[in-house]
C-alpha positions in Angstrom: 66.0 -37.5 102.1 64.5 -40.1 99.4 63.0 -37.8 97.1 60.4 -40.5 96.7 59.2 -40.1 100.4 59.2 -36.6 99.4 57.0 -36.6 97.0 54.3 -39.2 98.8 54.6 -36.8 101.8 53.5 -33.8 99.7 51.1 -35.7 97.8 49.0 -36.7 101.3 49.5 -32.7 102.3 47.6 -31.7 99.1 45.3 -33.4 98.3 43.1 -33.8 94.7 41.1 -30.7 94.2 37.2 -31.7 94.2 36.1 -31.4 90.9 32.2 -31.9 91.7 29.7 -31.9 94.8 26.8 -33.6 94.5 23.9 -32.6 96.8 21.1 -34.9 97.3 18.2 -33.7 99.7 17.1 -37.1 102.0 13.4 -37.6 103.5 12.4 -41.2 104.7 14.0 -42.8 101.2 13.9 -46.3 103.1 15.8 -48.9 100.2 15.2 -46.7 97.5 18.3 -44.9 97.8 20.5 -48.0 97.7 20.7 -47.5 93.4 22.1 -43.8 93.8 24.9 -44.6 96.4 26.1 -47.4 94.2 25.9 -45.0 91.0 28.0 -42.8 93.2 30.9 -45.2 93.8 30.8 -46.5 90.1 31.8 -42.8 88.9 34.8 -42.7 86.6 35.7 -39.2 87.7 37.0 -41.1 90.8 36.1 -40.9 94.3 38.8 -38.4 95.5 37.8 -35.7 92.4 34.3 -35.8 94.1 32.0 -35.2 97.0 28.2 -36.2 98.5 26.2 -34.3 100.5 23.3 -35.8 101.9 21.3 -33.1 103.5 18.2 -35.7 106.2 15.6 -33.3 106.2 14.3 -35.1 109.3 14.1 -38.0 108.4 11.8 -40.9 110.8 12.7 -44.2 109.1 16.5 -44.2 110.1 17.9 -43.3 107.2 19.7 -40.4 108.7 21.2 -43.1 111.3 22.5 -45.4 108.2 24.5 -42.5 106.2 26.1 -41.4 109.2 27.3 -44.4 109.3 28.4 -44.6 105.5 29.9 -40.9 106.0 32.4 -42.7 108.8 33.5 -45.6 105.8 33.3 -43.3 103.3 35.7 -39.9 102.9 33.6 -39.2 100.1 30.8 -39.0 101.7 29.4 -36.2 104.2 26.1 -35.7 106.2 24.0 -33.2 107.5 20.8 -33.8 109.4 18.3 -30.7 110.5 14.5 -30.4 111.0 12.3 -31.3 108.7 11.3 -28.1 106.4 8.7 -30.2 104.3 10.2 -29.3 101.2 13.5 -30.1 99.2 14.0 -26.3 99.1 15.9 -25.7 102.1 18.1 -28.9 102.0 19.6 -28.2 98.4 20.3 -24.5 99.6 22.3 -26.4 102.8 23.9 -28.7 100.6 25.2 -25.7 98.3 26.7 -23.5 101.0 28.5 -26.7 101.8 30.0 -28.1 98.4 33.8 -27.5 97.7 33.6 -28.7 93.9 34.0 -26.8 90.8 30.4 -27.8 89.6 27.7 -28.8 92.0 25.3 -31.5 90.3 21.9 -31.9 92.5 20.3 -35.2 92.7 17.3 -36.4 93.9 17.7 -39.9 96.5 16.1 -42.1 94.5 17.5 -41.3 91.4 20.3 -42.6 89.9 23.6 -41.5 87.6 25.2 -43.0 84.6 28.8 -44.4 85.5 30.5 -42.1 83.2 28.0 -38.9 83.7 29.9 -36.6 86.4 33.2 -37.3 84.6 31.3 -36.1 81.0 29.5 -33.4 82.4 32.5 -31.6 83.9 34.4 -32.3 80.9 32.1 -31.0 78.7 31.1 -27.4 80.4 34.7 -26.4 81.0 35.1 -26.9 77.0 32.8 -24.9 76.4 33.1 -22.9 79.1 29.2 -23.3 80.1 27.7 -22.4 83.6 25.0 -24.5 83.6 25.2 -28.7 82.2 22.1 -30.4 81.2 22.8 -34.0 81.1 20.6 -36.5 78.9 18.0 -37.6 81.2 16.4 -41.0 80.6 12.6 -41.8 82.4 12.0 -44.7 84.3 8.1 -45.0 84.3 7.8 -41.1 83.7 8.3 -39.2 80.8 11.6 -37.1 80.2 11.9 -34.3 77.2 12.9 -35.9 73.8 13.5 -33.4 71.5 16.1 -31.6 73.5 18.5 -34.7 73.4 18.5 -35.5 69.8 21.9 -34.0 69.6 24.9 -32.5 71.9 24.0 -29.0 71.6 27.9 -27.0 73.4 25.9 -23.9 72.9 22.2 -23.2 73.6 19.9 -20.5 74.8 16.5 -20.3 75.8 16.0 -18.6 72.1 17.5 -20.8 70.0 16.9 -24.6 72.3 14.0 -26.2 73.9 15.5 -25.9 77.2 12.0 -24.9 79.0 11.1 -29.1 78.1 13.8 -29.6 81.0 13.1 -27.5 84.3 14.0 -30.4 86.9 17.0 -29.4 88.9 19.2 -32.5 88.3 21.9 -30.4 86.0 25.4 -29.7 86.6 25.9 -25.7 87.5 29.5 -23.8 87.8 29.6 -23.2 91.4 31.5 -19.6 90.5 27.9 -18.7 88.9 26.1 -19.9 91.6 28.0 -17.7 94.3 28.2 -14.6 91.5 24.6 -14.8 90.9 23.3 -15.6 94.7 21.0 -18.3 93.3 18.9 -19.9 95.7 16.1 -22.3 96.3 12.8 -20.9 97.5 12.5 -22.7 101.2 9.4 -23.8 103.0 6.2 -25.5 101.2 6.7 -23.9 97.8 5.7 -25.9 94.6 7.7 -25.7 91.7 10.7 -23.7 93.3 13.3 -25.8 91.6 11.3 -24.4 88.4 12.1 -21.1 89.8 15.8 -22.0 90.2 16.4 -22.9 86.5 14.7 -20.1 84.8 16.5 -17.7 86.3 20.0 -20.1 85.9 18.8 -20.4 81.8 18.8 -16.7 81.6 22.0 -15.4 83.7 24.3 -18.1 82.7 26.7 -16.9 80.1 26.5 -20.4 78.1 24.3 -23.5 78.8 25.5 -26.6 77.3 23.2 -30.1 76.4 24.8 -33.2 76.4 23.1 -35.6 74.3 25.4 -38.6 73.5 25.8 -39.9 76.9 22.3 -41.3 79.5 23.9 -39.5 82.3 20.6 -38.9 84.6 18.0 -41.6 85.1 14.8 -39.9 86.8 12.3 -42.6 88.5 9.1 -42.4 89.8 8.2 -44.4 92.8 5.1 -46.3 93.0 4.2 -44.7 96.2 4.7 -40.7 95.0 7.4 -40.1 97.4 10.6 -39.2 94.7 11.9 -35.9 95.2 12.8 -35.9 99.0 9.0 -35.1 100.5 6.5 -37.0 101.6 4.1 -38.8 99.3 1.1 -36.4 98.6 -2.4 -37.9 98.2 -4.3 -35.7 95.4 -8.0 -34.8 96.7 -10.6 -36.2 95.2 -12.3 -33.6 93.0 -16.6 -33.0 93.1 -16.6 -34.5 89.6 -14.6 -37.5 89.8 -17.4 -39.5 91.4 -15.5 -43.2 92.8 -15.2 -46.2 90.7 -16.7 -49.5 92.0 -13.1 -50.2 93.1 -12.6 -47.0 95.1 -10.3 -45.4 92.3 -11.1 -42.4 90.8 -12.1 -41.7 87.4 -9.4 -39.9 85.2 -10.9 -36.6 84.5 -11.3 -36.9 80.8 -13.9 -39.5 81.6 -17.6 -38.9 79.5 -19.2 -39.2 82.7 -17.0 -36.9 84.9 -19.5 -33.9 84.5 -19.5 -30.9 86.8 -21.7 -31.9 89.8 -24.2 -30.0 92.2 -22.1 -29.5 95.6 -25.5 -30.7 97.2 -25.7 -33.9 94.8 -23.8 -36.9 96.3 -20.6 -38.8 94.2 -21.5 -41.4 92.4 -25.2 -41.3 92.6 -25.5 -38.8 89.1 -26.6 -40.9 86.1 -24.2 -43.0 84.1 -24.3 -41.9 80.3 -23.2 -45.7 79.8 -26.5 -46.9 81.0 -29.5 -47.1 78.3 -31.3 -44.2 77.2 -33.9 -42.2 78.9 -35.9 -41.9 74.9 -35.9 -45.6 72.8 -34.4 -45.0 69.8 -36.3 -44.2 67.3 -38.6 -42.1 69.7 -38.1 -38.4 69.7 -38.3 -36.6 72.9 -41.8 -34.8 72.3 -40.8 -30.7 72.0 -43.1 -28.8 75.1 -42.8 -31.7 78.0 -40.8 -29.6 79.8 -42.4 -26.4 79.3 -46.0 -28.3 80.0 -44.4 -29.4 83.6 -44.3 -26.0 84.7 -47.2 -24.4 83.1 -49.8 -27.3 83.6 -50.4 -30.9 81.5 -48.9 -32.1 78.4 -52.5 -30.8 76.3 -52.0 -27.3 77.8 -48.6 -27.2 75.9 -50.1 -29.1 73.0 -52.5 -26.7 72.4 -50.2 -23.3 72.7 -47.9 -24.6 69.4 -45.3 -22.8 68.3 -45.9 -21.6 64.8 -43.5 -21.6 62.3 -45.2 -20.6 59.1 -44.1 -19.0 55.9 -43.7 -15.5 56.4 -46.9 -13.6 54.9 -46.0 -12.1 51.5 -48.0 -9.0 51.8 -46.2 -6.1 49.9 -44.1 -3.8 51.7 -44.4 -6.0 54.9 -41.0 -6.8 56.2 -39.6 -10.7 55.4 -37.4 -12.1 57.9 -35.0 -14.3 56.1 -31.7 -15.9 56.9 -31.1 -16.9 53.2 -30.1 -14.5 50.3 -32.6 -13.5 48.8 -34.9 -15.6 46.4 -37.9 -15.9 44.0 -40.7 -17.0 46.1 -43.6 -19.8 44.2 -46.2 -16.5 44.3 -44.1 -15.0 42.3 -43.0 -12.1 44.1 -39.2 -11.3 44.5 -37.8 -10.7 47.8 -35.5 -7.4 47.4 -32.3 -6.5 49.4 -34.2 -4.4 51.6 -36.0 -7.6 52.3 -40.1 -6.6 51.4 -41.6 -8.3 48.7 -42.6 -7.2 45.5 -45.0 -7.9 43.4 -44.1 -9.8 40.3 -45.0 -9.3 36.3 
């Protein structure tokens, strides 16, 4: 036997061992999710070292139709398609119970991966033997953390790294840990549960690398709010963000975004942009208000308020705020505030 066939024949019987499994949770991504499949075929780890799962959370627009037809081209690539759960929860858990790699990487579908990252990642947590890989993320009209890339950090801990600046999912985890530790997304209509998912990944992993020198994850918001695998959610408008004349809003910081009355209508409260109710130069006259509810303006006028001088009768009590002083009859105002007379 040609001990070249041989070794062709037992190449094709084992194959590459999958290094990493990259799960990306799908819902209606329509052409946004062109950019990540063609991150996903420029990796330099190779397309036999590596795996997709696309987990269609129900999906309407037929995107779970084209990448069952990419998964049928594409070894590489495989599918799975359930109800819609209405949250990305639930599809990363799929994909997880799925994945064959050593590391799993999670993904969002609109997102997109630096050609070298997967291949650097890997590399990097098995030298330092870290469960958990945080790649360098770089924001595309968004803001990612900045302080916690300044430098490749091989060893870092809650204590000692800014890791709480970066609590997005889209890290490389040891999939060993993740069966060891029974990590899971929250499922259902649960904000903030990949939050969840990384605190508790911070704290059990033995190690958690950063790797700085390399842009490995590029995190995008989309115009229309619909990133992360839900559907775009429209924020309510608030009682006191009365419309612009356009329809939009006011941002909440806005001067004229005071609390309002739940019987007072948006938009109809007065503008502090507009002139003022007193001309300057004209003092709003003390008592107007007062005078509204206890009769006429003269009424008030002739109840004044007195603010005299406090009489300086001896061993009448002063009330003073100021330490005390040598008044013009020339008395002196003791400590125990009554007033003496003077030589």
């Amino acid at each position: 036997m040609n001990p070249e066939q041989t070794t062709d024949e037992s190449a094709r019987a084992d194959p590459a061992p999958i290094l990493v499994s990259v799960v990306i949770p799908v819902f209606n991504p329509g052409p946004h999710m062109a950019d990540l499949i063609a991150s996903l075929r420029r990796q330099s780890i190779g397309l036999d070292r590596m795996e997709a799962i696309f987990v269609d959370d129900g999906s309407t627009d037929g995107s779970g139709e084209e990448l069952e037809r990419l998964a049928e081209q594409e070894d590489w690539v495989t599918v799975v398609r359930q109800p819609n759960s209405g949250w990305p929860g639930k599809p990363r858990n799929v994909g997880m119970d799925l994945a064959r790699g050593e590391f799993v990487m999670f993904s969002d579908q609109d997102d997109w991966l630096g050609d070298e990252a997967l291949e650097r990642m890997r590399d990097y947590g098995v030298a330092n033997g870290a469960d958990v890989i945080v790649g360098k993320m770089v924001g595309i009209r968004r803001t990612v953390p900045k302080k916690l890339f300044e430098k490749d950090i091989p060893y870092a801990s809650v204590s000692n790294t800014l890791l709480a600046d970066s609590m997005t999912p889209h890290k490389m985890f040891r999939a060993s840990f993740l069966a060891a530790t029974g990590l899971r997304f929250a499922e259902g209509k649960r904000r903030l549960e990949d939050h969840l998912f990384v605190t508790e990944a911070y704290l059990r992993a033995r190690n958690v690398s950063v790797l700085s020198s390399y842009d490995c994850y590029f995190h995008i918001s989309r115009d229309d709010g619909g990133e992360r695998g839900v559907p775009a959610l429209r924020r309510p408008r608030l009682l006191h963000q009365p419309p612009r004349g356009d329809g939009r809003p006011r941002h909440l910081s806005a001067p004229w975004s005071r609390p309002r009355r739940l019987h007072e209508p948006l938009g109809q409260g007065r503008d502090p942009r507009a002139a003022p109710r007193h001309p300057p130069g004209q003092a709003r006259r003390r008592g107007t208000n007062r005078a509204r509810h206890r009769g006429s303006a003269d009424s008030a006028r002739a109840r004044p308020r007195h603010r005299g001088r406090p009489s300086l009768e001896p061993g009448r009590p002063v009330r003073r705020r100021h330490p005390p002083t040598r008044h013009r009859s020339g008395g002196v105002v003791t400590a125990n505030a009554r007033v003496e007379p003077g030589p």
